[in-house]
Biopython code that builds the backbone (N, CA, C, O; Angstrom):
import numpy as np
from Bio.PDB.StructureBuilder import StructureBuilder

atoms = [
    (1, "UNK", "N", (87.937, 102.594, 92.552)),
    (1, "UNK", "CA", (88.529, 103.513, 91.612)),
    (1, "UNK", "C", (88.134, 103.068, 90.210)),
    (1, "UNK", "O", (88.715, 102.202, 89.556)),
    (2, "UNK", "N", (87.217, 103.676, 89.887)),
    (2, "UNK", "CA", (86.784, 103.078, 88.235)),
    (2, "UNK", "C", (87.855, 103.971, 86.987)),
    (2, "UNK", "O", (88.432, 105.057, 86.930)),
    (3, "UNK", "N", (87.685, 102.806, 86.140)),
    (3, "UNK", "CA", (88.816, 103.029, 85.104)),
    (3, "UNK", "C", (88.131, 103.266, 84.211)),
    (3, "UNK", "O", (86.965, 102.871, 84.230)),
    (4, "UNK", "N", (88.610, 103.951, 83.195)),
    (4, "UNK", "CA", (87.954, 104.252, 81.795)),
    (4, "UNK", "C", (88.829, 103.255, 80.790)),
    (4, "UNK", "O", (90.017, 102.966, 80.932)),
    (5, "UNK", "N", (87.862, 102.770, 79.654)),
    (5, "UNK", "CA", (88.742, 101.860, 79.090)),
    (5, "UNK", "C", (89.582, 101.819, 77.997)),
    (5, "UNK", "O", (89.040, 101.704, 76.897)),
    (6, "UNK", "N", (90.913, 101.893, 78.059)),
    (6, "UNK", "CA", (92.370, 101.516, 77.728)),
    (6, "UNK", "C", (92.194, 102.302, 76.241)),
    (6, "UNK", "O", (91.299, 101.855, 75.523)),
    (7, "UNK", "N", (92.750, 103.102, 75.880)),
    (7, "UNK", "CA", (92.746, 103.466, 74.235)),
    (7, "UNK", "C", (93.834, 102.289, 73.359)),
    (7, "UNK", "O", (94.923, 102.007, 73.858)),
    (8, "UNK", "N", (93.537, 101.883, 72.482)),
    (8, "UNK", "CA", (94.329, 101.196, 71.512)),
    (8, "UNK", "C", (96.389, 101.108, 71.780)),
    (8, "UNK", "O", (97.112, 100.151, 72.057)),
    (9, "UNK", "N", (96.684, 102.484, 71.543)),
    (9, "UNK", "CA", (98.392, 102.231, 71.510)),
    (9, "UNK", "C", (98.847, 102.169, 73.146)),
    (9, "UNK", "O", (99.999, 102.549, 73.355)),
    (10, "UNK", "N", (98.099, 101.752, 74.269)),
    (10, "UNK", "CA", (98.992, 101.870, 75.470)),
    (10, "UNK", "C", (99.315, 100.399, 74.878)),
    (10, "UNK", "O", (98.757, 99.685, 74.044)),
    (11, "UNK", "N", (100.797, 100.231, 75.915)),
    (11, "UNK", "CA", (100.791, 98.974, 76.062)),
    (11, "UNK", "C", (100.939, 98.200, 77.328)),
    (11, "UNK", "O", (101.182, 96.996, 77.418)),
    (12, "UNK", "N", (100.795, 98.886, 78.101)),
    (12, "UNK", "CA", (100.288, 98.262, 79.577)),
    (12, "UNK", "C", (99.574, 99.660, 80.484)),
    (12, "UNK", "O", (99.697, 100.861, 80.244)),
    (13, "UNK", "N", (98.873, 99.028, 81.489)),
    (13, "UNK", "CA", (98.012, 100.065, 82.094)),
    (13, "UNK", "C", (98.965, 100.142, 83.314)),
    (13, "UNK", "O", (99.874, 99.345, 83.549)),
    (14, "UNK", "N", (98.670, 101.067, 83.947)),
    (14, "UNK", "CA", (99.419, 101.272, 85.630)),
    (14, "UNK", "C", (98.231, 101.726, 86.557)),
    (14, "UNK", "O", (97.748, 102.858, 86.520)),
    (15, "UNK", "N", (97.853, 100.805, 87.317)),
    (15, "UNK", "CA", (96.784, 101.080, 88.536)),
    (15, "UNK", "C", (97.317, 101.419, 89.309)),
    (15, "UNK", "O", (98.036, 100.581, 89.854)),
    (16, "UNK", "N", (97.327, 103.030, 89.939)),
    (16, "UNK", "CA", (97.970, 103.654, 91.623)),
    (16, "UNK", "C", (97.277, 102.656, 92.434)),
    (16, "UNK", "O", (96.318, 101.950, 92.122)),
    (17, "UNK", "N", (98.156, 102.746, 93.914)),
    (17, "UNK", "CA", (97.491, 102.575, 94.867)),
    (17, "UNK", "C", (96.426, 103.022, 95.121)),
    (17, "UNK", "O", (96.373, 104.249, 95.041)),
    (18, "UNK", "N", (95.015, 102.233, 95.565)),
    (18, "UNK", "CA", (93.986, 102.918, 96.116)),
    (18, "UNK", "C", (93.377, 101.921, 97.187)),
    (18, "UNK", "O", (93.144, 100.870, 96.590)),
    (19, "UNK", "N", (93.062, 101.826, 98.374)),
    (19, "UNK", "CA", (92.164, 101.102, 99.279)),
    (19, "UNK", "C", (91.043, 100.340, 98.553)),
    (19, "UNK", "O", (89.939, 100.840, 98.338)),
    (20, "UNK", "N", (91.391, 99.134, 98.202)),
    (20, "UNK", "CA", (90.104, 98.279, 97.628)),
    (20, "UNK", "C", (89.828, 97.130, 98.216)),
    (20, "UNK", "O", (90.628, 96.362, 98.748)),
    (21, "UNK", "N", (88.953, 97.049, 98.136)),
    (21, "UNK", "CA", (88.405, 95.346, 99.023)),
    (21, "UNK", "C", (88.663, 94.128, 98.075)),
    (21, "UNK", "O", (88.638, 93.019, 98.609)),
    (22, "UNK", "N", (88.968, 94.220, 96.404)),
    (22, "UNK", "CA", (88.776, 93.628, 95.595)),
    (22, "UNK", "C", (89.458, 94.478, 94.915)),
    (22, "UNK", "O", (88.802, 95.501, 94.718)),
    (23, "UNK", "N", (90.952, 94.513, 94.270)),
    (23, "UNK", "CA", (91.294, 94.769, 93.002)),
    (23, "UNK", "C", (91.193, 94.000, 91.433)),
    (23, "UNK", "O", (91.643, 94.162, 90.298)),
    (24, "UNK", "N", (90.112, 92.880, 92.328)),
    (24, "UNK", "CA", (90.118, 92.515, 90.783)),
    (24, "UNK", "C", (89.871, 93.194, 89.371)),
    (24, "UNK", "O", (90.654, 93.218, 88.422)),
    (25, "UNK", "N", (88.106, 93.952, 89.486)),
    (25, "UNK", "CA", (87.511, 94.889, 88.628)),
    (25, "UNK", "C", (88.708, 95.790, 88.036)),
    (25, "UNK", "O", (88.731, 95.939, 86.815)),
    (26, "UNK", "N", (89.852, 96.489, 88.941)),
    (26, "UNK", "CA", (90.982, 97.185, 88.151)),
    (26, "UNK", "C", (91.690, 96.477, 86.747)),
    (26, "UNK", "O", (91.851, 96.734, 85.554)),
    (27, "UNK", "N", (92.037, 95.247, 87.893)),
    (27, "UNK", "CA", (92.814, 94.050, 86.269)),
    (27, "UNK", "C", (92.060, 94.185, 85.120)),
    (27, "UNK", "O", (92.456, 94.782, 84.119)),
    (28, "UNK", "N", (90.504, 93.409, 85.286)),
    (28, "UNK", "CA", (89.919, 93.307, 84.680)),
    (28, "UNK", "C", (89.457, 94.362, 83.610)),
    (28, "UNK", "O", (89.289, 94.130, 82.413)),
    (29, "UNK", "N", (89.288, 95.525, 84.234)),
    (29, "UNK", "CA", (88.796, 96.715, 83.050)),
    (29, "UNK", "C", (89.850, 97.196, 82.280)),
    (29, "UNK", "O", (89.488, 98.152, 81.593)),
    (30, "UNK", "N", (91.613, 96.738, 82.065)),
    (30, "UNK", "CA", (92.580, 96.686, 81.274)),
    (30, "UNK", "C", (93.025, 95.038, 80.553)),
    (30, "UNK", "O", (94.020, 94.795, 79.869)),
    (31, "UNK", "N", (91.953, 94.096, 80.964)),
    (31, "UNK", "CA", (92.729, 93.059, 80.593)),
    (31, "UNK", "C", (92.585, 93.633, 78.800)),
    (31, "UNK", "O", (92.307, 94.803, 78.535)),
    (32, "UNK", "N", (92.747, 92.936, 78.095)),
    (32, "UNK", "CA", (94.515, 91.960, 78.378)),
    (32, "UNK", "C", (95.517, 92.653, 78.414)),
    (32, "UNK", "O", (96.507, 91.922, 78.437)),
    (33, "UNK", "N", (95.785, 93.756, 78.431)),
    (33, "UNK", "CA", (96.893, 94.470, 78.925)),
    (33, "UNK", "C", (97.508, 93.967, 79.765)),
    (33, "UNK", "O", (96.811, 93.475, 80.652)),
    (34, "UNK", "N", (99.477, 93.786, 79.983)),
    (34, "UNK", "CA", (99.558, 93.833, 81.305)),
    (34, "UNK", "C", (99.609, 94.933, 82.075)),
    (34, "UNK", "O", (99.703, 96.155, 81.962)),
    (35, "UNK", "N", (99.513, 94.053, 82.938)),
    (35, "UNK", "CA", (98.839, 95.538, 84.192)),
    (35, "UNK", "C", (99.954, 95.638, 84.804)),
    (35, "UNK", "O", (100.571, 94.575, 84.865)),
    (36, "UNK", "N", (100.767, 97.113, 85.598)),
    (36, "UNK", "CA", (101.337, 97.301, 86.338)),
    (36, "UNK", "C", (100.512, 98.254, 87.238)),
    (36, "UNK", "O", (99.952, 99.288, 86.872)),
    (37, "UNK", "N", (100.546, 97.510, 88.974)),
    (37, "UNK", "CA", (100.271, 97.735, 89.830)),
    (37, "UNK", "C", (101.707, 98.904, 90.882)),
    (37, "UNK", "O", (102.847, 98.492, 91.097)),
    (38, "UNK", "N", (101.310, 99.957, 91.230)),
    (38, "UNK", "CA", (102.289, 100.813, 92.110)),
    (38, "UNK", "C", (101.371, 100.591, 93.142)),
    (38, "UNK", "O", (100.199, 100.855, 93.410)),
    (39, "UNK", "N", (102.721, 99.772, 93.820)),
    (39, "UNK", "CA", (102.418, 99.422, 95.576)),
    (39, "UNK", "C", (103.223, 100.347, 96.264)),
    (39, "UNK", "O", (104.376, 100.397, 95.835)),
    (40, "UNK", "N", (102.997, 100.989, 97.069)),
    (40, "UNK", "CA", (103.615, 102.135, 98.229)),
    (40, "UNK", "C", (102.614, 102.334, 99.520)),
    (40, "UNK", "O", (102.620, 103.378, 100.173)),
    (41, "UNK", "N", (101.811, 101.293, 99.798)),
    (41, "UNK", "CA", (101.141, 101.233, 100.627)),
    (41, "UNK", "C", (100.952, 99.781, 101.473)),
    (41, "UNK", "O", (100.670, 98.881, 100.682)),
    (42, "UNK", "N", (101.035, 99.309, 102.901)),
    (42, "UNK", "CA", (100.384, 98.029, 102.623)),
    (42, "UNK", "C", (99.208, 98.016, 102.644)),
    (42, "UNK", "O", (98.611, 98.592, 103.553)),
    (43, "UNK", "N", (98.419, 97.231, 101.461)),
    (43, "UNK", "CA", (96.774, 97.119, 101.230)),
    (43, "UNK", "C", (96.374, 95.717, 101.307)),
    (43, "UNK", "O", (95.441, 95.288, 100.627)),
    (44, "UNK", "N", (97.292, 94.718, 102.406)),
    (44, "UNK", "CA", (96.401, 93.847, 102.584)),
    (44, "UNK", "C", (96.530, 92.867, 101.193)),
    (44, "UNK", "O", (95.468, 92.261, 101.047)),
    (45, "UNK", "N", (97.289, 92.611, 100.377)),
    (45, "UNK", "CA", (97.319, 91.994, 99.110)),
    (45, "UNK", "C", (98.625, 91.295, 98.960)),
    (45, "UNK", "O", (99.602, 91.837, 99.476)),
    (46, "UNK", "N", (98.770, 90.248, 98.371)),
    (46, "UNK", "CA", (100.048, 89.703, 98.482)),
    (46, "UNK", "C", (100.835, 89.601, 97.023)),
    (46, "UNK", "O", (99.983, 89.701, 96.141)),
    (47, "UNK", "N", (102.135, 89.440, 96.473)),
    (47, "UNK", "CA", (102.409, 89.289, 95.502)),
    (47, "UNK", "C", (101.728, 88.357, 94.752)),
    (47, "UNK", "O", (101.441, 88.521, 93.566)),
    (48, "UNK", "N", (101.353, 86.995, 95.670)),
    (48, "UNK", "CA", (101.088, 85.859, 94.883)),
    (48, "UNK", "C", (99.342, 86.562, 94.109)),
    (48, "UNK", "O", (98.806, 86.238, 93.049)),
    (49, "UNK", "N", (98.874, 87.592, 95.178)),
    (49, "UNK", "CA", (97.340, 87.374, 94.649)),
    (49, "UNK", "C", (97.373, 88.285, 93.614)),
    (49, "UNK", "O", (96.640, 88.080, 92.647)),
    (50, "UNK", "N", (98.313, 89.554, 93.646)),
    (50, "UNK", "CA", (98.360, 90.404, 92.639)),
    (50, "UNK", "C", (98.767, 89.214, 91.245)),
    (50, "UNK", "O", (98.012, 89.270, 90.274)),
    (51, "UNK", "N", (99.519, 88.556, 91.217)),
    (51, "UNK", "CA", (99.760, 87.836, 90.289)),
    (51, "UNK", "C", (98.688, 86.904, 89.907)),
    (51, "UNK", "O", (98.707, 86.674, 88.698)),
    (52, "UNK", "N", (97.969, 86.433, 90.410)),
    (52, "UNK", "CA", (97.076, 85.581, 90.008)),
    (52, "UNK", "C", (95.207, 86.962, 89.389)),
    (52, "UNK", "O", (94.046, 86.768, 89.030)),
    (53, "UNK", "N", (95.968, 87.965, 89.603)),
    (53, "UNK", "CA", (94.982, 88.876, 89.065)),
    (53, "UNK", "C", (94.821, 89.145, 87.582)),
    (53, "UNK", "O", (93.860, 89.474, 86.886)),
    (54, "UNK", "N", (96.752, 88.758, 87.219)),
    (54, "UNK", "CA", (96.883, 89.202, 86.236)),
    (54, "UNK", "C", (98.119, 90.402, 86.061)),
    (54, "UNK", "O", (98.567, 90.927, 85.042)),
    (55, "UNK", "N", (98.451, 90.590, 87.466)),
    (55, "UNK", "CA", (99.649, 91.979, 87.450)),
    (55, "UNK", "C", (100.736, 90.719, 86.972)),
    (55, "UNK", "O", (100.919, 89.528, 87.227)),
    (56, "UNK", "N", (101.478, 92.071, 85.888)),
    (56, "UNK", "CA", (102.692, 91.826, 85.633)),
    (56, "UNK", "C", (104.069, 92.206, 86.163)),
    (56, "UNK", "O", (105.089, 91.521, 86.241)),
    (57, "UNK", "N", (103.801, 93.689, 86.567)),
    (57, "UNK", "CA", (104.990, 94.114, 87.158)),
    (57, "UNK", "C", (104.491, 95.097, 88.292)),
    (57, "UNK", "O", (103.792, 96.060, 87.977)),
    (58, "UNK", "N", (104.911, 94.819, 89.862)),
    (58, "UNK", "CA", (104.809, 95.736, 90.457)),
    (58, "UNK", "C", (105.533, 96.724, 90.788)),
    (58, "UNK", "O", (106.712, 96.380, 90.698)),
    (59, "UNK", "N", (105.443, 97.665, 91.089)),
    (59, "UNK", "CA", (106.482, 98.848, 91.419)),
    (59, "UNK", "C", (105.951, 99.396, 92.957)),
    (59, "UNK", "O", (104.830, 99.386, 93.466)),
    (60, "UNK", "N", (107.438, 99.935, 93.517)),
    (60, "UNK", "CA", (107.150, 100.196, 95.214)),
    (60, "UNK", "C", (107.510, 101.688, 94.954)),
    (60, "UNK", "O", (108.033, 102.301, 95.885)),
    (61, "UNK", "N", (107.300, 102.276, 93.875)),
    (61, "UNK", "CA", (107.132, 103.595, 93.860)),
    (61, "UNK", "C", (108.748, 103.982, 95.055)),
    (61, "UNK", "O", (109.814, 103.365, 95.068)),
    (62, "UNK", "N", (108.319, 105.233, 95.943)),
    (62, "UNK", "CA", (109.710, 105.835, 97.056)),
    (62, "UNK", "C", (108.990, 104.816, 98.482)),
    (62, "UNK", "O", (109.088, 105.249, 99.630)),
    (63, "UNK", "N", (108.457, 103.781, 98.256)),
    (63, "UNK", "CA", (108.224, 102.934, 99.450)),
    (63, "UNK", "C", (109.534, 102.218, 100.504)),
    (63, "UNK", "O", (109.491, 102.103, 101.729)),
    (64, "UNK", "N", (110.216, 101.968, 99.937)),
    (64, "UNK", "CA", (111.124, 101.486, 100.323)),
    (64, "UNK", "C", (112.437, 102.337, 100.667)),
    (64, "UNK", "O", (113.401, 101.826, 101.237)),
    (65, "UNK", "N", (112.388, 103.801, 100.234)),
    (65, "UNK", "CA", (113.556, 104.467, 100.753)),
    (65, "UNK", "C", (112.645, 104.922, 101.781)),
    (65, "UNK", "O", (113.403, 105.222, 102.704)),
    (66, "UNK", "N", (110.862, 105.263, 102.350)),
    (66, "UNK", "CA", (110.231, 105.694, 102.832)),
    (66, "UNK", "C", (110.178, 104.684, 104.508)),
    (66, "UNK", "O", (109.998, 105.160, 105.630)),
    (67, "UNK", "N", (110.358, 103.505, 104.212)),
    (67, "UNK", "CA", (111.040, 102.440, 105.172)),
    (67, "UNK", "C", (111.925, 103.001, 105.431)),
    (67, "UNK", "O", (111.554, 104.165, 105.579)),
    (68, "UNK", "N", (113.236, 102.903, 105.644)),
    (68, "UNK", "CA", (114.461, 103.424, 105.387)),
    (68, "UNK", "C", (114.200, 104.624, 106.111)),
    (68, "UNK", "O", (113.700, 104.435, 107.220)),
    (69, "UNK", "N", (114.393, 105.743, 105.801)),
    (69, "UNK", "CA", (113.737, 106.638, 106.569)),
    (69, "UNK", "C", (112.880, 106.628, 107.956)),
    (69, "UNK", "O", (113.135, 107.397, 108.882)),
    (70, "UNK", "N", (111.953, 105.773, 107.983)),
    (70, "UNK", "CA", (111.135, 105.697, 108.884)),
    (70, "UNK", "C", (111.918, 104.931, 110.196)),
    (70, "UNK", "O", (111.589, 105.275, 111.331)),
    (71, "UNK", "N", (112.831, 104.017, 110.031)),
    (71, "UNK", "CA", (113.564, 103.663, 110.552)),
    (71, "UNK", "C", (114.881, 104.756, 111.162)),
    (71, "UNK", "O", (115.252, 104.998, 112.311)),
    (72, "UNK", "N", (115.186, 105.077, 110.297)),
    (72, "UNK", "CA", (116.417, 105.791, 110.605)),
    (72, "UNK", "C", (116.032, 107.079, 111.662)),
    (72, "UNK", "O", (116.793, 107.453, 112.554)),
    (73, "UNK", "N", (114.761, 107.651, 111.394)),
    (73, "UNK", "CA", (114.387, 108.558, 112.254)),
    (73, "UNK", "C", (113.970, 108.128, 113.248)),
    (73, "UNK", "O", (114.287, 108.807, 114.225)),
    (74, "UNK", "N", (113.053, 106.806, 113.565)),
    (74, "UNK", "CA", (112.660, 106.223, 114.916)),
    (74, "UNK", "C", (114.168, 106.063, 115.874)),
    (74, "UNK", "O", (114.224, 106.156, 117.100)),
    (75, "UNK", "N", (115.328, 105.802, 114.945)),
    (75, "UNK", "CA", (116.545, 105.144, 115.925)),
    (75, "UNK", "C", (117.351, 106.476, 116.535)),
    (75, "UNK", "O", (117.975, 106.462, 117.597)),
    (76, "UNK", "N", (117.196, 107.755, 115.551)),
    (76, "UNK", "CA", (117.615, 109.050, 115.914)),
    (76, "UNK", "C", (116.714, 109.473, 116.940)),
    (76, "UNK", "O", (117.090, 109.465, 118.112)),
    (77, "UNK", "N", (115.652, 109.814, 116.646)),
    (77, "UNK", "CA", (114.820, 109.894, 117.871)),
    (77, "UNK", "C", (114.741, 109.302, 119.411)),
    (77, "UNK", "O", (114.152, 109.842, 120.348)),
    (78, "UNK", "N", (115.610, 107.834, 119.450)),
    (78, "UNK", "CA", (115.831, 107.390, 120.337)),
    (78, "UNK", "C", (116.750, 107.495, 121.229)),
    (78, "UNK", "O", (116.820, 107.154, 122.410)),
    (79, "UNK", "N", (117.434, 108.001, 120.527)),
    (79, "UNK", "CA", (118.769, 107.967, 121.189)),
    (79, "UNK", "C", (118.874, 109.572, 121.265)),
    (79, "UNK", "O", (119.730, 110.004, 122.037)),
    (80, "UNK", "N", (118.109, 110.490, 120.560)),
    (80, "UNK", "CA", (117.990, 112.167, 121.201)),
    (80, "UNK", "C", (117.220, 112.137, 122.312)),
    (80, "UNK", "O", (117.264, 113.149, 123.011)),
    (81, "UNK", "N", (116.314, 110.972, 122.767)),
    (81, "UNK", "CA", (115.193, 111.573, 123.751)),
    (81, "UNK", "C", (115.350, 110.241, 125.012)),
    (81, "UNK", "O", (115.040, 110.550, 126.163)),
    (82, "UNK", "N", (115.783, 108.943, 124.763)),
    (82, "UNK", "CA", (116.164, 108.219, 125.248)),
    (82, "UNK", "C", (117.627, 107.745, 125.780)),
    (82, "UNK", "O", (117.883, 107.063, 126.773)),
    (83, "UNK", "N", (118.506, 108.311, 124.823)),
    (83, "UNK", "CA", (119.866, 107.951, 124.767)),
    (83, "UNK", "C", (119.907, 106.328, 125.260)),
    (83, "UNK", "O", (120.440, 105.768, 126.218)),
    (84, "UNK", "N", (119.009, 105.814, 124.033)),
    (84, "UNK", "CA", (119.328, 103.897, 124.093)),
    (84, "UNK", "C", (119.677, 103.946, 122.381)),
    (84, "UNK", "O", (119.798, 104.893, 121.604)),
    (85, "UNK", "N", (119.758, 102.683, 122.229)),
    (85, "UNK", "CA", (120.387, 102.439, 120.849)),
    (85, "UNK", "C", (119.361, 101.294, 120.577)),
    (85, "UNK", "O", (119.438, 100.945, 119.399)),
    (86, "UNK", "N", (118.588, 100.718, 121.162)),
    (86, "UNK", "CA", (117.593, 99.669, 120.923)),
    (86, "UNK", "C", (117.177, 99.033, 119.690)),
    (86, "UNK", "O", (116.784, 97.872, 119.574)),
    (87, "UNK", "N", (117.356, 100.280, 118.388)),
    (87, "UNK", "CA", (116.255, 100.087, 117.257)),
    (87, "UNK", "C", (117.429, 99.851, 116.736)),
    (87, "UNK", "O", (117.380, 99.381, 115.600)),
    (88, "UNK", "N", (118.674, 100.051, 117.269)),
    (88, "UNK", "CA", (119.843, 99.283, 115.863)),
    (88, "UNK", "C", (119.904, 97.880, 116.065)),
    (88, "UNK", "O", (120.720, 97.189, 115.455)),
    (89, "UNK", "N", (119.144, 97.441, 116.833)),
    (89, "UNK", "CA", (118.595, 95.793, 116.703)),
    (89, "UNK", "C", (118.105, 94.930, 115.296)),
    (89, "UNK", "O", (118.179, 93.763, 114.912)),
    (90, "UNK", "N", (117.480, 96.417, 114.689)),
    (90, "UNK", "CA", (117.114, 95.623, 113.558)),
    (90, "UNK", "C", (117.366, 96.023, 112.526)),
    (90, "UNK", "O", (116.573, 96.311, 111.630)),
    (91, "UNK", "N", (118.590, 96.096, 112.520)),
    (91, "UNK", "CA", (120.168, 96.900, 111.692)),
    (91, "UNK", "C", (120.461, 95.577, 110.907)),
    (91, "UNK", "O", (120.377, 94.567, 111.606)),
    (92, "UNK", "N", (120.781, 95.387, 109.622)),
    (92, "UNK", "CA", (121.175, 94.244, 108.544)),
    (92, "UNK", "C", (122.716, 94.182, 109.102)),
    (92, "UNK", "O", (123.324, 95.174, 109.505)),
    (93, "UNK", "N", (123.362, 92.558, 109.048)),
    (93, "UNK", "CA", (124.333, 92.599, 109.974)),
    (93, "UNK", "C", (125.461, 92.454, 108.725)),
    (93, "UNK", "O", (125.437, 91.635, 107.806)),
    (94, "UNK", "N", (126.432, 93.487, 108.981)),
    (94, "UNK", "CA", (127.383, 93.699, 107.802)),
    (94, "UNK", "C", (127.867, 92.588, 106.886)),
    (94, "UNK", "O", (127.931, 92.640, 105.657)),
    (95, "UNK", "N", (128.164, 91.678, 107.598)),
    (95, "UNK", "CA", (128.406, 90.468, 106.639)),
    (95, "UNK", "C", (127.163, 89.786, 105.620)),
    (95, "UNK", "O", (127.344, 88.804, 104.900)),
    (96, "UNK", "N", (125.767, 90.611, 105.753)),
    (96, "UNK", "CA", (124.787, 90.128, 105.065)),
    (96, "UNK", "C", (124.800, 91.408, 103.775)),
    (96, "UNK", "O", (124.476, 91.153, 102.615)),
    (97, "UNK", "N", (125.250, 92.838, 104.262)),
    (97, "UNK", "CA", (125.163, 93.690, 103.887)),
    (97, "UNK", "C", (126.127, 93.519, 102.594)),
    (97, "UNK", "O", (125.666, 93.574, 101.454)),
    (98, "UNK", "N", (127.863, 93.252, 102.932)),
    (98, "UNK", "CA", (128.603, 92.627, 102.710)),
    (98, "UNK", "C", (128.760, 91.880, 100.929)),
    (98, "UNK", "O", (129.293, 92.380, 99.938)),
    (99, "UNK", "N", (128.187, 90.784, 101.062)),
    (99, "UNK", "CA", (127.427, 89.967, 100.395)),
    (99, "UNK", "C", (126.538, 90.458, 99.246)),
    (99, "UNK", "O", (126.695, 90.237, 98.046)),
    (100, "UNK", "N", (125.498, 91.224, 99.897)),
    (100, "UNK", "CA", (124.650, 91.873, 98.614)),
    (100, "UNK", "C", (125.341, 92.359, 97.577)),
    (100, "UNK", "O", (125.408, 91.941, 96.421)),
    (101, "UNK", "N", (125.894, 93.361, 98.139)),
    (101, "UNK", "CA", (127.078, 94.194, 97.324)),
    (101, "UNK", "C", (127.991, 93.419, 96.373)),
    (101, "UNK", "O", (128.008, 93.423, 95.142)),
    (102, "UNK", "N", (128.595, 92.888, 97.075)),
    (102, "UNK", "CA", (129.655, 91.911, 96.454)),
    (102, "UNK", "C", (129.139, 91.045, 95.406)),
    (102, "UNK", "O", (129.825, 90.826, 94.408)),
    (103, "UNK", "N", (128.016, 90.550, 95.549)),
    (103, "UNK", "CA", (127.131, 89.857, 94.770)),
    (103, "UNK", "C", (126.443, 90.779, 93.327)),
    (103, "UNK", "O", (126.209, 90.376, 92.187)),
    (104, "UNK", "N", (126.359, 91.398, 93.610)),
    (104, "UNK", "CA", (126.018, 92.782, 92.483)),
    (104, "UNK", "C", (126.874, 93.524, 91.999)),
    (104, "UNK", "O", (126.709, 94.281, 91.042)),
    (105, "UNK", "N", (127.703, 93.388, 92.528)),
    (105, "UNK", "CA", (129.494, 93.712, 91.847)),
    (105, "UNK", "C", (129.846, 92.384, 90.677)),
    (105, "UNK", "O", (130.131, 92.532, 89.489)),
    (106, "UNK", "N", (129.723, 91.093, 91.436)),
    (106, "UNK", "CA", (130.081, 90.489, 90.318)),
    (106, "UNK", "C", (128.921, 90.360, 89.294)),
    (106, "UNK", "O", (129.456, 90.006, 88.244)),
    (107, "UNK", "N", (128.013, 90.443, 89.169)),
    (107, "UNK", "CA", (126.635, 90.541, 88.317)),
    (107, "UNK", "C", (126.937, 91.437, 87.406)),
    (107, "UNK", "O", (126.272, 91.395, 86.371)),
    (108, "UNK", "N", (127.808, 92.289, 87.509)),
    (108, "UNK", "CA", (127.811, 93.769, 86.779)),
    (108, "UNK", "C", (129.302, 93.587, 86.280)),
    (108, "UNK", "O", (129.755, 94.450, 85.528)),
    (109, "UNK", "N", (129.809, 92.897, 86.521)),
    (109, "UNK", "CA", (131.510, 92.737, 85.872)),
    (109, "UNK", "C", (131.655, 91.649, 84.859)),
    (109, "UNK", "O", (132.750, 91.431, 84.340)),
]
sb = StructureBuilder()
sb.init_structure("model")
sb.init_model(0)
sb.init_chain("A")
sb.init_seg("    ")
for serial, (resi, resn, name, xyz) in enumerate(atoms, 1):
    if name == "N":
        sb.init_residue(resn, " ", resi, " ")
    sb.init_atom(name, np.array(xyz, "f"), 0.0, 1.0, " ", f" {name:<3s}", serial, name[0])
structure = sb.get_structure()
């Protein structure tokens, strides 16, 4: 995905997701900008390497309610066509759930 280069007043670039073998050339054709990378795909890349590229902030875009979803319909589906409950196996167990919350309650008070 070639970039055109950066006009003067941005102050950080945002590279979409795209299938690359090498995101370096992306970093690179905004350095020194920081770069924000939108991840909503897995591409094979890890936080640590995006960071050592030069990304500053990543974003998961609707990736993660798109999880969420993907889940919730595999476990409905199961139990309309199977009538098992199997996939609530890998259901967060309330007392972890619990916790988060509670923990972000006091963060915010």
């Amino acid at each position: 995905m070639p970039l055109a280069p950066m006009a003067e007043p941005a102050a950080v670039a945002v590279a979409p997701p795209a299938p690359m073998a090498e995101p370096a050339p992306v970093v690179a054709a905004v350095a020194p900008k920081p770069v924000n990378i939108i991840m909503s795909a897995p591409l094979g890349i890890t936080v640590s390497e995006l960071e050592a590229l030069g990304c500053r902030r990543i974003s998961v875009g609707s990736a993660l309610s798109r999880v969420t979803w993907g889940a919730f319909m595999k476990a409905a589906k199961e139990i309309a066509e199977q009538g098992r409950f199997d996939s609530f196996a890998g259901g967060a167990p309330h007392a972890e759930l619990n916790a988060l919350f509670l923990d972000d309650m006091k963060k915010r008070s």
